[in-house]
PAKEKE-895867 format. One record per residue (C-alpha): x, z, y. Coordinates in steps of 0.25 Angstrom, whole numbers, plus 5000, padded with zeros to 4 digits. Each point is the difference from the previous one (the first is absolute). Layout:
XZY...
***
This chain:
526549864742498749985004498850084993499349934990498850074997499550004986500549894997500849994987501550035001500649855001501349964996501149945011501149914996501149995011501349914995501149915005500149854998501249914996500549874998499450004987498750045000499049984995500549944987501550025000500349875006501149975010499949905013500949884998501550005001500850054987499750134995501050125002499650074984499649934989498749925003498450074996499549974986499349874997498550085000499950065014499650164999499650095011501050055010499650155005498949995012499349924988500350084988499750115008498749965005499649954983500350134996499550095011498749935004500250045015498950005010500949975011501449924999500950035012501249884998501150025009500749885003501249955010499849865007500949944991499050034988498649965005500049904991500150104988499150095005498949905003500149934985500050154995498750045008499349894994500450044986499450135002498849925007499849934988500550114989499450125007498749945009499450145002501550055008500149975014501449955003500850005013501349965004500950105009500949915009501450095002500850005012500949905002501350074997500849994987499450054987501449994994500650125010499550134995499750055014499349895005499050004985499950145003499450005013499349854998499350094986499750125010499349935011499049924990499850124991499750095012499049905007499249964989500050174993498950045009499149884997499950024985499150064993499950164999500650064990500449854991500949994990501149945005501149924990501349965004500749884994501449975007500449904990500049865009500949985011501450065004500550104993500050055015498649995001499650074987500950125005499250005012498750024995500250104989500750085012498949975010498950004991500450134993500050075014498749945006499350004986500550144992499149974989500249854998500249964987501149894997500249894989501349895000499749874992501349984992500549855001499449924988501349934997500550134995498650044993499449964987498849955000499550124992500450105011499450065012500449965011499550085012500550144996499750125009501250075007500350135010500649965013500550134999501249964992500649945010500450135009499950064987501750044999499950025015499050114998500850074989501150005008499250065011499650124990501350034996500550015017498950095002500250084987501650025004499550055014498850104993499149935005499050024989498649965005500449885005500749954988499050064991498849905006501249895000500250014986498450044994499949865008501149934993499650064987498649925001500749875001499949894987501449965000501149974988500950065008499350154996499549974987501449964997500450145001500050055016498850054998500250144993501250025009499149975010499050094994501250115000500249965015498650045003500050144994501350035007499349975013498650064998500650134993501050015012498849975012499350124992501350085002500249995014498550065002500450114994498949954988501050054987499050004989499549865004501549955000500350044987498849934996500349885007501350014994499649994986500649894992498649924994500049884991501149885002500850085012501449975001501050115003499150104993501250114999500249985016498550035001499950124990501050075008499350005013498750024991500850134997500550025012498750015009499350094987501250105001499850005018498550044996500150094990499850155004501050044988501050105005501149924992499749885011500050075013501349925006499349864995498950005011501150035012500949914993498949895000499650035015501449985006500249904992498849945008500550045013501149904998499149904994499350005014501250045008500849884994498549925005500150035014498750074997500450125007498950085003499450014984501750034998499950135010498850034993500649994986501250065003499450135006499250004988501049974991500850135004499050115002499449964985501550034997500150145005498650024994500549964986501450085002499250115004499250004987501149974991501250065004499350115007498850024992499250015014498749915001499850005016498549964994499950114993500750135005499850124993500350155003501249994992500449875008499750085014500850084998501349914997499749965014500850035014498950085009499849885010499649914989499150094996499250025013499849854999499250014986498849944999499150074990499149904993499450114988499650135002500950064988501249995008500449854999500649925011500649885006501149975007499749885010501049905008501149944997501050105009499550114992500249954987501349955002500350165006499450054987501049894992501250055008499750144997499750004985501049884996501650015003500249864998499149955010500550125009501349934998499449895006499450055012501250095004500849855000498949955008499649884988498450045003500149965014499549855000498850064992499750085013500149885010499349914990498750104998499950015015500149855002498850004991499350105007500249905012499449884993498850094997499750085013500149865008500049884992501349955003501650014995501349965006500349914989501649985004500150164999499149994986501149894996501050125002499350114994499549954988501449934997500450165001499150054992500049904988501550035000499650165001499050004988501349934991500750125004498850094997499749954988501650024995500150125004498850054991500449914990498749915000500249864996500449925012498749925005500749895002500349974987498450004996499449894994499449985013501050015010500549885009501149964990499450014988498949915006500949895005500550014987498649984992499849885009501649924998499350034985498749925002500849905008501249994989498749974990499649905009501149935000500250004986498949944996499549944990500650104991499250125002500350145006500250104990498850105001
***
């Protein structure tokens, strides 16, 4: 668009003409519907131009309608004296074939976009012509005009006099299902953040489709994606806000449960010390399962060494944070030249995960159990496959498919033998969450009776 200085913001009215405009009239020949009422009334460039009092009237008009568009410039003319009016020839290809009104729509729009004025307000009205043609310009428009507003002048035949007759609407709905469908594909591949913007998009659209009773399953679609993006940055106390169940949410008991879920994985309480390596393994398949390998071989290794520090402080009463002279010495003599002392009152850590997981091996028999059958050793290939992505900045993802396969199926085992609850039974595992979604689309489907909360 071109700058308009200080002028006042004007107004733009960009519409298709038909066979019956301006007035509802047909050419001659017998009429394929019932015949116009006996008092003429405005068809949609017209109406449109009434009610919107435009400063500038675009009319796109095929060579089969000239007439039209030339008796419905002059009605503005005379109605309107004040709007300049100019008639869009199309290319002559046919308005009835919906590539054809696509590209014909495209090729006007684009050729007159930068000649109007900056920053107009620009009104749609695809209510004249084939149904084709209308199609074509709320596609085209909506992409070369994002903030165009758009009104439809119902047919008055089917109107009483009483009624308005040009009625604003939201191109949106017509990709509307398309959209949700989208969502839900991405939310069944974990990918949150793009479904998340999908869906606070969808969520903005004035349809009767969502106030008919999509939109709190849409609402509960929403969370499930924004408190699982939060999940897979690690962010726990924002997921479990984002999890919450507000006002008019579907599916609340679904949502209360990871609400839970992700407060427990942040909670510092000794009685929740397996939640958070439960929730990060979890999370490791959530990213494994996504192809997103490297944040996978990250999660994993992270997932397993929180997990020997949380076995060290519960089954062990050993705090690698926070070693005491009584913890010292518990501890073989090489783990104790590798102490770190942090206070001068005799407090220590023990850093790394190969040390800790020799401190677990020592103070625990079950995971000494483990280690002598050689289960631990994925966790050693997997940390120095991240040691890798670290130092250089680059991992072999077909050997990062084949360790992290191994040590997903390693924590299982871990987590059995000391009788945690297996993480991939948690709320937020990659089973439970396909199932959430088969729930939001199972509500979908059922509508309009409504999801039980």
């Amino acid at each position: 668009m071109k700058a308009s200085g200080s002028q006042p913001r004007t107004t733009v009215l960009i519409a298709t003409i038909g066979e019956r405009d301006p007035y509802g009239q047909r050419p001659p020949g017998p009429p394929p519907e019932p015949s116009p009422p006996s008092e003429p009334r405005p068809t949609g460039p017209l109406l449109a131009t009434l009610r919107e009092k435009p400063s500038l009237v675009l009319l796109l008009a095929t060579k089969g309608v000239e007439p039209q568009a030339q008796r419905t410039r002059d009605e503005i003319r005379k109605e309107l004296p004040t709007a300049s009016v100019e008639i869009v020839p199309l290319p002559d290809q046919n308005p009835a074939f919906f590539d054809d009104a696509l590209a014909m729509v495209e090729k006007a729009l684009t050729d007159r976009r930068h000649q109007l004025p900056d920053g107009a307000r620009i009104v749609v009205c695809p209510s004249s012509g084939t149904p084709q043609l209308g199609l074509a310009l709320i596609a085209d428009a909506s992409v070369l005009f994002p903030k165009a507003e758009f009104v439809q002048a119902l047919d008055p035949r089917h109107v009483p006099n009483d009624e308005e007759r040009l009625r604003p609407f939201d191109p949106r709905n017509i990709r509307l299902r398309t959209d949700i469908e989208r969502a839900l594909r991405e939310l069944e591949g974990f990918n949150w953040t793009v479904a998340a913007d999908i869906l606070r998009e969808v969520l903005t659209v004035r349809s009767a489709y969502l106030d008919g009773g999509a939109r709190p399953i849409l609402e509960a679609a929403r969370k499930l994606a924004e408190a699982m993006g939060k999940a897979d940055d690690f962010d726990l106390p924002g997921a479990r806000d984002a999890a919450t169940p507000g006002p008019n949410v579907a599916l609340r008991g679904e949502l209360d449960r990871l609400k839970q879920w992700f407060g427990k994985a942040a909670s510092t309480d000794r009685k929740n010390l397996a939640t958070l390596p439960a929730e990060l393994a979890a999370a490791a398949a959530r990213l494994f399962e996504s192809e997103r390998l490297t944040r996978a071989l990250v999660a994993g290794v992270t997932a397993w060494e929180v997990a020997i520090r949380a076995r060290l402080k519960s089954a062990c009463g050993f705090d690698p944070d926070n070693v005491r002279r009584a913890d010292y010495d518990r501890l073989p003599e090489d783990l104790r030249c590798r102490l770190r002392e942090v206070e001068k009152d005799h407090r220590w850590r023990l850093e790394g995960e190969r040390n800790r997981r020799h401190a677990l091996v020592e103070l625990d028999q079950f995971t000494s159990q483990l280690q002598q059958r050689g289960d631990l050793a994925p966790f050693e290939r997997l940390a120095e496959l991240r040691n890798q992505l670290v130092h250089t900045g680059t991992t072999d993802h077909d050997e990062a498919r084949r360790v992290l396969r191994l040590a997903l199926q390693a924590l299982t085992q871990v987590f059995e033998c000391w009788d945690w609850e297996a993480w991939d039974q948690a709320p937020t595992a990659p089973d439970s969450l396909r199932k959430f979604v088969s729930k939001l689309r199972g509500c979908l489907e059922e509508l309009p009776k409504a999801c039980s909360p």
